[in-house]
C-alpha angles and dihedrals in degrees: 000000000000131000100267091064094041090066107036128133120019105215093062090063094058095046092051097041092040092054094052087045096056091044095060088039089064094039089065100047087052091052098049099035085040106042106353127239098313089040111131103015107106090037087053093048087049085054094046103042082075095086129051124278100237088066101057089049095067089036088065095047090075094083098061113105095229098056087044086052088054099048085055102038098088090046088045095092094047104043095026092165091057088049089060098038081060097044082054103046094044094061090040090056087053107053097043087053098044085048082061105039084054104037087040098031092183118182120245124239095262078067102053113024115070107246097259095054086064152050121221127183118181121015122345101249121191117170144051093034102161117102117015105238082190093065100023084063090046086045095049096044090045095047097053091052088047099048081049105044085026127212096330104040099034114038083083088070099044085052084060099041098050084050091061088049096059092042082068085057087049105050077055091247098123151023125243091249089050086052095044080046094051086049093056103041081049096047083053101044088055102052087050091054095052090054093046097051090046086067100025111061099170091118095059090056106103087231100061097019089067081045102060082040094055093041084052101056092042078068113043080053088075099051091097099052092043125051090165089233096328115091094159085075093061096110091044092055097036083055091047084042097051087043088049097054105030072056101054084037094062101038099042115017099041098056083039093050087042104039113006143232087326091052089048105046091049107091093064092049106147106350101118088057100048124070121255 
């Protein structure tokens, strides 16, 4: 499938976005109408205490941005609109939920719960609760993939997404609200980058297209000497980061090394001048 067909057409990216939007919608009001702010949160730890920490260490993981960076590296050439829908969304996200961490600084449930009422893996974090950044980054980067690939193909990816979400609940870092909260800023950021990047096509031209890839893997470089306060996660990253930049090698360095700056610059001829 190539990228054309992965955008195409627009209307399909606001129904789809639009339903998941409404339904966690929905899925907050019920919790704070339901059980408050701090509502969920003793009764998630006890699910997910069920399965072994480590593996909610590199689960969480998955909402870092870097991690994210190194799973679509390899795909980045080939759907490069997606690439910078992503791009887009990702720093979107951010700053709405950054806007929020700092205007409405919550305290997280390590501030407010006596040690032996939680579970915290990680580090004990305390401040800055609302919205989850984990989950608001996993949200943006899947929804972009599922307005694009649409039910069938994309669901797969908000399962995983909202998974990351709940391991955030599970190290002891956030509150159910902060991770539907995450979920939402992310749905929205990614919807915003989608339209963005429909009219601003700076990201499809070679120049600054090799530039966000190369940003990316300078990143994903970093995964193994930065867990970000989960170290049990090191062979986990190590293997996304290997994936990331074999990836990037092979889809940017070899046809650079073996054609130079024309081969690799081919395979975006012309898509920033034509429409998605």
């Amino acid at each position: 499938m190539n990228d054309g067909a992965l955008f195409g057409p627009k209307p399909v990216f606001d129904r789809w976005v639009a339903a998941q939007l409404a339904l966690l919608l929905v899925m907050t009001g019920a919790l704070l109408a339901g059980a408050g702010w701090h509502g969920g949160f003793r009764g998630a730890q006890a699910l997910s205490g069920q399965l072994p920490p480590l593996l909610w260490e590199c689960l969480t993981t998955l909402g870092d941005e870097r991690v994210l960076l190194a799973l679509m590296l390899p795909f980045t050439l080939r759907h490069p609109r997606v690439f910078w829908s992503v791009v887009l969304a990702a720093l979107l996200t951010a700053l709405i939920a950054r806007g929020f961490k700092w205007g409405l600084p919550m305290p997280r449930p390590a501030a407010v719960l006596p040690p032996d009422q939680i579970t915290v893996i990680g580090w004990r974090l305390k401040g800055l609760s609302f919205p989850s950044g984990h989950t608001g980054s996993a949200f943006a980067y899947a929804t972009v993939w599922f307005a694009c690939l649409g039910w069938r193909r994309g669901w797969p990816l908000i399962a995983v997404a909202s998974i990351a979400g709940f391991s955030r609940i599970a190290v002891g870092a956030h509150w159910p609200i902060d991770v539907l909260g995450g979920a939402v800023f992310g749905t929205c950021g990614a919807w915003l980058g989608l339209r963005l990047a429909a009219r601003w096509r700076w990201g499809l031209r070679p120049g600054p297209h090799w530039g966000l890839a190369v940003v990316a893997a300078i990143a994903v470089a970093t995964l193994p000497f930065d867990g970000q306060g989960y170290p049990g996660s090191l062979p986990w990253r190590i293997a996304v980061a290997l994936w990331g930049l074999g990836g990037f090698a092979a889809a940017y360095l070899v046809p650079l090394l073996r054609g130079g700056w024309k081969a690799a610059v081919a395979p975006l001829a012309g898509v920033a001048d034509t429409k998605a």
